[in-house]
Each structure stands twice: as structure tokens, then as C-alpha cells.
N, C-alpha and C positions, 0 to 999 in steps of 0.2 A: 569305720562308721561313716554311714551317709548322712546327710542332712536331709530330712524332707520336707516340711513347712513348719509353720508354728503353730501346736494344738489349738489353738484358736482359730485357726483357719482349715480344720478338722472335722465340723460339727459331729457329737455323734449322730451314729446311723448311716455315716457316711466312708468312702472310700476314696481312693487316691493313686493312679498310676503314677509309676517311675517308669519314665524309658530307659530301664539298661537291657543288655542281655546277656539271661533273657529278664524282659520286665520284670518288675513288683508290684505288688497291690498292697494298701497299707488302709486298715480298716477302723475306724471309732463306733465300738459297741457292747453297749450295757457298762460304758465307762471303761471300758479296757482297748490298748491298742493291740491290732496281729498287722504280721506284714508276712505273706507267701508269694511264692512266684505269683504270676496275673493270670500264667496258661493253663488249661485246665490240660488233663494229662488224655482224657478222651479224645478231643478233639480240638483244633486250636481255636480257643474262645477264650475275650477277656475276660476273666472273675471279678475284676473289677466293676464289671459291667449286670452284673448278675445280683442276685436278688440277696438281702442279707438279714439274717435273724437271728441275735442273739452272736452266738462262736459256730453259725453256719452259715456257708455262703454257697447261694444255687447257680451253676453255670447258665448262662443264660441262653444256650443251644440245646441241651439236651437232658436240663434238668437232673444234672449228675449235683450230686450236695459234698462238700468239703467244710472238718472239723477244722478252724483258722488254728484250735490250739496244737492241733498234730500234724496237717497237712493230711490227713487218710480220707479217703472218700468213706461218706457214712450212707455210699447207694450206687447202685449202677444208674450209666452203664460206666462209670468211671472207676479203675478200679487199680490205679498206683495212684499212690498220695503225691500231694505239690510240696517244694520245699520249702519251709517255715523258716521264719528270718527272727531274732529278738527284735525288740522295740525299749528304747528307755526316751525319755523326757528327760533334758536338762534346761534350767532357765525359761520351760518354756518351750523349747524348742523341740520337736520329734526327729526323732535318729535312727536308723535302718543300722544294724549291724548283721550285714549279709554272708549269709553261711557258705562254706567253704560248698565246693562239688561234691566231696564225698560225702555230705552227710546227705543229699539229695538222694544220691544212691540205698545208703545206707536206711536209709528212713520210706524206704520205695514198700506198698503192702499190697494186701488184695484185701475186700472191701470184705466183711462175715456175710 
């Protein structure tokens, strides 16, 4: 488990890089937290930095869109999904529990 701020310091509608690697992006919207890698799998572009609505987030190079609850691109031109991390709140506080490598793999799609 990572620690990454305290929901209060989250607003929704808002996001939040982690420098590890590779990054994460941790996102408050429509009241729910998501945390996936930052890279979009197109091309290397923050997600963080990209446009966000609702449980999708638009890369902000190319317009490629990501489902935060699956990690799968729901459009070209991006077309393996990011890997999705859990999120829980304790006390208050937001916690990244970052997924093993295999499930990145395992969770890789192509876009319908």
C-alpha cells in the first residue's frame, strides 16, 4: 500500500500524479476514487494531465479515452489498456495499492 494525500486534499474532478515507475495517476470523480498508470499506452503522455469525465479520462496528445474502472481504451487510436491499481480511504487518508506486473499484462485489450 502507498500513501498518497489526504482526500481532502483531492478535490473532486481532480487528479494526482505519483512519481514511481512507472507513474500513477489517482483520480476523484463522481465521488469515487481510480488510480491507473499516468502513461497512456499510445503514446507517452500524462493521463493525469488529460481531460476527465465522469470514469473517463482523455489523453491529452491524441485524444485516445480510458475506462479508469478497467484500464481499456474505449477509442482509438489507443488500443491496450493502462493498468488499474485499487484505491481505499482509511482515516481519511487515500492509499494506492499498486498491482503486481502480471496483471498489467494480463489485463492488456484491444479497443471494439
Amino acid at each position: 500500500m502507498l500513501p498518497v494525500c489526504r482526500l481532502e486534499d483531492l478535490p473532486e474532478g481532480e487528479s494526482l500524479r505519483i512519481d514511481l515507475e512507472p507513474p500513477i495517476a489517482v483520480f476523484h470523480s463522481d465521488g469515487e476514487l481510480y488510480a491507473i498508470d499516468d502513461t497512456c499506452t499510445h503514446q507517452d503522455a500524462s493521463l493525469s494531465e488529460g481531460w476527465l469525465e465522469g470514469c473517463l479520462i482523455e489523453c491529452p496528445l491524441h485524444a485516445a479515452s480510458f475506462d479508469l474502472r478497467t484500464g481499456k481504451p474505449t477509442c482509438l487510436p489507443a488500443r491496450r489498456a493502462v493498468r488499474t491499481h485499487s484505491v481505499t480511504v482509511h482515516d481519511g487518508m487515500v492509499w494506492v495499492h499498486v498491482a503486481a506486473e502480471e496483471t498489467e499484462q494480463a489485463g492488456r485489450g484491444t479497443a471494439a
